[in-house]
C-alpha positions in Angstrom: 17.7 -1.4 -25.3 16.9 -4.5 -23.2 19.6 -6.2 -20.8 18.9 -10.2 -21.2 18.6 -12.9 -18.8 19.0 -10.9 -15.2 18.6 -13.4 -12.5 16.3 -11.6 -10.0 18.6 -10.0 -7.3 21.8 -11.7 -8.0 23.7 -8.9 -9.5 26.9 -7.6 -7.6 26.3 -4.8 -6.0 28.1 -2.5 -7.9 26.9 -3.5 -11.5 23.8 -3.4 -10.5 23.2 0.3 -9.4 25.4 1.1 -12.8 22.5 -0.8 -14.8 20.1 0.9 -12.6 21.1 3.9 -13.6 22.2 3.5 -17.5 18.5 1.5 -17.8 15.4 2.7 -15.9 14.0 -1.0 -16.6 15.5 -4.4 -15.8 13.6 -6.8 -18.0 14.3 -10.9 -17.8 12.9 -11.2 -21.8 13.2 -8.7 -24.6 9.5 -8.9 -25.5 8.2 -8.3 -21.5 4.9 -8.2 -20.8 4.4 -4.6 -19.4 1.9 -2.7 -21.7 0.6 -6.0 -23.5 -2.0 -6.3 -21.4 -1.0 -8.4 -19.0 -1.9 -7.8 -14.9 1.1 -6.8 -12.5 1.7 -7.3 -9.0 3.9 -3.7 -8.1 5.8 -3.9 -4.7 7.5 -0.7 -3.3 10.8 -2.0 -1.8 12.1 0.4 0.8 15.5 -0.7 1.7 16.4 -1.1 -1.9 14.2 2.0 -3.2 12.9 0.6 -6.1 9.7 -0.9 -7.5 9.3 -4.5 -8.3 6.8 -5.1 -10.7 6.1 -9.0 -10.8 4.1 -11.4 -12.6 1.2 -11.8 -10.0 0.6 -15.7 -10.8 4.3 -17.0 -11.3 6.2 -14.0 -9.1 8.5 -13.7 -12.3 10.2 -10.3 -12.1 9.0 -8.4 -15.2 11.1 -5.2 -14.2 12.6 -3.6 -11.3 12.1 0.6 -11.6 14.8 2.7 -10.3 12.6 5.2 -7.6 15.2 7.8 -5.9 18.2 8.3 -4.3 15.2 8.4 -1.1 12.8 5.9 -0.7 8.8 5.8 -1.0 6.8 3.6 1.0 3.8 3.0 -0.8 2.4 2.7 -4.6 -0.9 3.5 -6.1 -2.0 2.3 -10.2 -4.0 4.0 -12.4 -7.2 1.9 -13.0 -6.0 1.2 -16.7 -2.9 -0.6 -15.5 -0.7 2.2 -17.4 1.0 4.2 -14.6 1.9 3.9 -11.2 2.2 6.6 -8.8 5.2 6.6 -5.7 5.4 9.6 -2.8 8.6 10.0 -1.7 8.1 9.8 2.2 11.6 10.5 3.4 14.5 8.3 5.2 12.5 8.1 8.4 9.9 6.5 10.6 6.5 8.5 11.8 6.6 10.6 14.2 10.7 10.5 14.3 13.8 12.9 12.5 14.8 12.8 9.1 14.2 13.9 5.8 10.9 15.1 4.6 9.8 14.0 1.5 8.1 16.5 -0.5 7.2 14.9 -4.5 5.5 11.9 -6.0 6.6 10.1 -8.8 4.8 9.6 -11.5 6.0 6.1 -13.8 4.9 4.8 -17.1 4.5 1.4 -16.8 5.0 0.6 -20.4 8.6 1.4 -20.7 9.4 1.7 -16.7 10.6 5.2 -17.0 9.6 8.2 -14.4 7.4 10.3 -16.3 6.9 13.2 -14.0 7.1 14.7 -10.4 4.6 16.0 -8.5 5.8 18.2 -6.4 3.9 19.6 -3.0 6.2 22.7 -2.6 7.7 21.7 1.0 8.2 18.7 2.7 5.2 16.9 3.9 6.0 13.5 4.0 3.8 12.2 1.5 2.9 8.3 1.9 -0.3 6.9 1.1 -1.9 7.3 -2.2 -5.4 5.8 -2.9 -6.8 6.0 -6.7 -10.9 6.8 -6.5 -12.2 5.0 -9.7 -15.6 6.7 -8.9 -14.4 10.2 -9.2 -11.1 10.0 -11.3 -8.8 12.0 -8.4 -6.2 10.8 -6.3 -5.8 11.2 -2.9 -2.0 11.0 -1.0 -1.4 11.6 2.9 0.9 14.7 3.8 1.1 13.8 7.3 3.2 17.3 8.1 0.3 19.5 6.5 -2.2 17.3 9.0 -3.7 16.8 5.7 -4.9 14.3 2.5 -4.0 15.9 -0.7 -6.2 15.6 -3.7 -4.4 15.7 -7.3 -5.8 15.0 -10.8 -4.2 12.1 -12.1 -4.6 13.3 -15.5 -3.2 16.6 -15.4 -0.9 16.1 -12.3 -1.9 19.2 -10.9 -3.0 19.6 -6.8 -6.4 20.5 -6.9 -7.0 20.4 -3.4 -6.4 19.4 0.0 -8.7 18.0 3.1 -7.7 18.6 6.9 -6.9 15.7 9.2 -7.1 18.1 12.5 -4.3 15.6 13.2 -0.9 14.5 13.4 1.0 11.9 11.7 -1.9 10.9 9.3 -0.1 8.2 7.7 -2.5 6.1 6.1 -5.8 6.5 4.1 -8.8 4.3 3.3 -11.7 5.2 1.0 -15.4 4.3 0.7 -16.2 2.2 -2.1 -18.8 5.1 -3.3 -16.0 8.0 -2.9 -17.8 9.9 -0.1 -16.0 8.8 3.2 -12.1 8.7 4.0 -10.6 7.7 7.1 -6.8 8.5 8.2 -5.3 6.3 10.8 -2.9 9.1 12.8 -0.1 7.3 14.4 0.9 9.3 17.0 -2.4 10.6 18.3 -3.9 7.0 18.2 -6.7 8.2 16.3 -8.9 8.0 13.0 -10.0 10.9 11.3 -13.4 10.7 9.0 -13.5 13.1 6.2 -15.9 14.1 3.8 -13.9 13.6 0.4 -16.8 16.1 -1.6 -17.0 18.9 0.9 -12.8 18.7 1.6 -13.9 18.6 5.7 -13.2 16.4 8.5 -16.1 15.7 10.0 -15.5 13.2 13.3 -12.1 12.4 14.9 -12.4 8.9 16.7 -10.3 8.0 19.5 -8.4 4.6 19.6 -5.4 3.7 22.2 -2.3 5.6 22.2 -0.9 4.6 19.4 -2.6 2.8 15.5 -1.5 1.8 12.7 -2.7 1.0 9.0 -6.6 1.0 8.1 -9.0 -0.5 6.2 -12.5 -0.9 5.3 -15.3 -3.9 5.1 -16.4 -4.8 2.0 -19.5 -3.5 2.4 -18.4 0.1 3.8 -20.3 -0.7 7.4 -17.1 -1.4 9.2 -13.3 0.5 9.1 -10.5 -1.8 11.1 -7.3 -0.4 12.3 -5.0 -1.7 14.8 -4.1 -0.5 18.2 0.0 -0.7 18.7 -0.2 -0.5 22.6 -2.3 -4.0 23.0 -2.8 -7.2 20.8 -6.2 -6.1 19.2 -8.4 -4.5 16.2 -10.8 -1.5 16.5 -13.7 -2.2 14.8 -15.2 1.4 13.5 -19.1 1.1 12.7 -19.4 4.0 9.9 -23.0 5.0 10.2 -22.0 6.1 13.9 -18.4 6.7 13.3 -17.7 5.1 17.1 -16.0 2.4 18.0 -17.7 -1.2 18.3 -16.2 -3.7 19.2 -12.1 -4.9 19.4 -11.3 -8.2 18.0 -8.2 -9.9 20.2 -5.0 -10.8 18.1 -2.1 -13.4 18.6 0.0 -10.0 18.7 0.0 -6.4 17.5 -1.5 -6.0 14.8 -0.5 -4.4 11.3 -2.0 -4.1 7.8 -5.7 -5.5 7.4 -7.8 -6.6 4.0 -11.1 -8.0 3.4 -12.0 -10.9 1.1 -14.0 -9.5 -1.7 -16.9 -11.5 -0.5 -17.1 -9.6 2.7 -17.2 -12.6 5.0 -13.1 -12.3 6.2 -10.6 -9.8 7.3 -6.7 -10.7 6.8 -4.6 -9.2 9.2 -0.6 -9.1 9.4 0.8 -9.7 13.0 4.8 -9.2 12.6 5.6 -10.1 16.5 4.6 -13.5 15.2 5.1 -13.8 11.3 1.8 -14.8 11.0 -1.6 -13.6 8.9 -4.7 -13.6 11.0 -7.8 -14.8 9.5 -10.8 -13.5 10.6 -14.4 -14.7 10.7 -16.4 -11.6 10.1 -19.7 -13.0 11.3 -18.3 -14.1 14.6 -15.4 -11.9 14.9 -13.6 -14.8 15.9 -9.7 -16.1 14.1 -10.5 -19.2 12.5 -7.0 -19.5 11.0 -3.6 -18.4 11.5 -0.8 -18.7 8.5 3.0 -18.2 9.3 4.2 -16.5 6.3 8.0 -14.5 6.0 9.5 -12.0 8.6 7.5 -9.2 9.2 4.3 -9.2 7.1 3.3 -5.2 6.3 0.4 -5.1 3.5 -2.5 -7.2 2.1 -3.8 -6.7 -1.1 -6.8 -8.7 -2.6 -6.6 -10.1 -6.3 -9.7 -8.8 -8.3 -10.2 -12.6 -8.9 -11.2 -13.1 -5.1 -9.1 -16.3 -5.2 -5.7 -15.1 -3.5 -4.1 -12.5 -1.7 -0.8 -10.5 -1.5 1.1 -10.1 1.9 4.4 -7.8 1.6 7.1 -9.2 4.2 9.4 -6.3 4.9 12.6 -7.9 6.4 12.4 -10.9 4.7 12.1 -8.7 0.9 9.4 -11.3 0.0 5.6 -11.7 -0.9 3.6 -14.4 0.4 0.6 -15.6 -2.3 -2.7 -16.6 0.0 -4.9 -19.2 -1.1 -8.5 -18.4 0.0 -9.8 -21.6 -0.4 -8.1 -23.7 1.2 -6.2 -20.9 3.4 -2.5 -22.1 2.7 0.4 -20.3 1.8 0.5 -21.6 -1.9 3.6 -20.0 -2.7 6.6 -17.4 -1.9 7.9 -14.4 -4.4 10.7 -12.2 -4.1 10.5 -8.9 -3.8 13.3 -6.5 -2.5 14.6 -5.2 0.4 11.9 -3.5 2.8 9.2 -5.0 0.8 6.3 -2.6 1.7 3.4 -1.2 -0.2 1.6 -3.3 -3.0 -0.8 -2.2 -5.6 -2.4 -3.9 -8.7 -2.0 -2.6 -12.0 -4.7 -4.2 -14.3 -2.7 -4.2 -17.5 -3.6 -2.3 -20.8 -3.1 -3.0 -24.2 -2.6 0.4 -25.8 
């Protein structure tokens, strides 16, 4: 059964968690487009703890997913567009008290229902989950094992885990080939290198007293994370695994993204509401885009053309043009609009 003709967010409080919970998915149309094929735009809200799933050229709200009675902070797809994978972190900040998260959901995208849960035993505070295309396995953070867990998205079993050696390891990039992860660890103001195959950490690199989010070039030569104590980027050169170089930001920095292309680096600044766009070849910001309150997470769209930036406070998604470098448009999200992911679409 379908409920017709929701306007996005406008429901009474009330009748909405009732809906919520008598239908797992709030469609705007009968005949929606999940499992026909079509790409999706998922946003993890936290205040609201649900899962927006949006049209990613119109910002149409194709379904809102009902996560948990806690929230999750961050949202991996399956490369096939079919199902979409939420750790539960917990009602808390890193580093600080609260609950301790201790599954992942697992949600068929088709119909907008959670399918399974993963569970991790105890609570670990599971956050960031990254999907390696190259070698079919997922990989989530469980920052209170000091560790990245490694799970078979096909069988949902935990088939292994890597070692941080640190604290708060919050959130994970990969190497395009599969070999190389890198943790940024809040708390200890470092990143941790691992070697994904042989399930070691093989360098911890200082970086200030405090970081946040990570990313990596294009290329794989260069990982970016952002110090929380001054207004700059490390710049990590991977061959040496040291750091080379800072770039200087209009304030502390936050999530970072390259253009497909390799030639720029996005970076949210929430002091100032603003996206930093950076010149790769000269390190240099040749543009800087106000966009909604506090801007979290940048995701590329496969087509190179735009990007996503999740605005937490403001429960909205700012659309990038990379041509012309203008805010082209706004969508709603949810409340604590946080982690984005891409879900390709599949036909069935």
């Amino acid at each position: 059964m379908w409920i017709r003709h929701i306007p996005n967010r406008l429901l009474p409080a009330g009748l909405f968690v009732f809906l919520l919970g008598a239908f797992p998915l709030l469609s705007g149309a009968q005949n929606s487009s999940i499992g026909k094929g079509k790409p999706m735009l998922l946003v993890a809200n936290q205040k609201d703890r649900d899962l927006s799933v949006l049209n990613p050229d119109s910002g149409e709200q194709i379904a809102l997913i009902q996560e948990n009675a806690i929230t999750g902070h961050e949202v991996a797809a399956s490369p096939d567009g079919r199902t979409a994978f939420v750790p539960i972190y917990g009602n808390s900040g890193v580093g600080k008290p609260g609950t301790d998260g201790d599954e992942m959901l697992v949600i068929d995208l088709a119909t907008g229902k959670i399918t399974h849960h993963v569970n991790f035993g105890h609570g670990v505070r599971p956050h960031c989950p990254i999907y390696d295309k190259e070698r079919n396995l997922l990989y989530v953070t469980t920052e209170l094992d000091k560790s990245v867990t490694i799970i078979d998205p096909k069988s949902l079993k935990i088939i292994g885990a890597i070692p941080t050696g640190q604290e708060e390891s919050h959130m994970l990039a990969i190497s395009h080939d599969g070999r190389f992860g890198y943790t940024a660890n809040v708390g200890p103001g470092t990143v941790s290198v691992l070697d994904l195959a042989a399930h070691k950490t093989v360098a911890v690199i200082p970086i200030s007293h405090m970081t946040q989010r990570i990313s990596i070039s294009a290329d794989d030569s260069t990982v970016f994370t952002a110090d929380q104590t001054k207004p700059q980027l490390a710049m990590i050169d991977t061959a040496t695994n040291k750091v080379k170089g800072w770039i200087k930001l209009p304030g502390h920095g936050y999530g970072t993204a390259s253009t497909l292309d390799g030639r720029y680096l996005l970076v949210a600044v929430p002091p100032v509401n603003e996206v930093a766009v950076v010149d790769l070849s000269s390190k240099q910001i040749v543009h800087e885009l106000k966009v909604p309150s506090a801007p979290q997470e940048i995701l590329m769209n496969p087509n190179g053309k735009v990007a996503y930036v999740s605005c937490n406070t403001s429960g909205k998604v700012a659309v990038v043009d990379l041509a012309d470098w203008k805010v082209q448009s706004i969508f709603n999200a949810g409340k604590g609009a946080d982690g984005l992911a891409w879900a390709s679409g599949s036909s069935r």
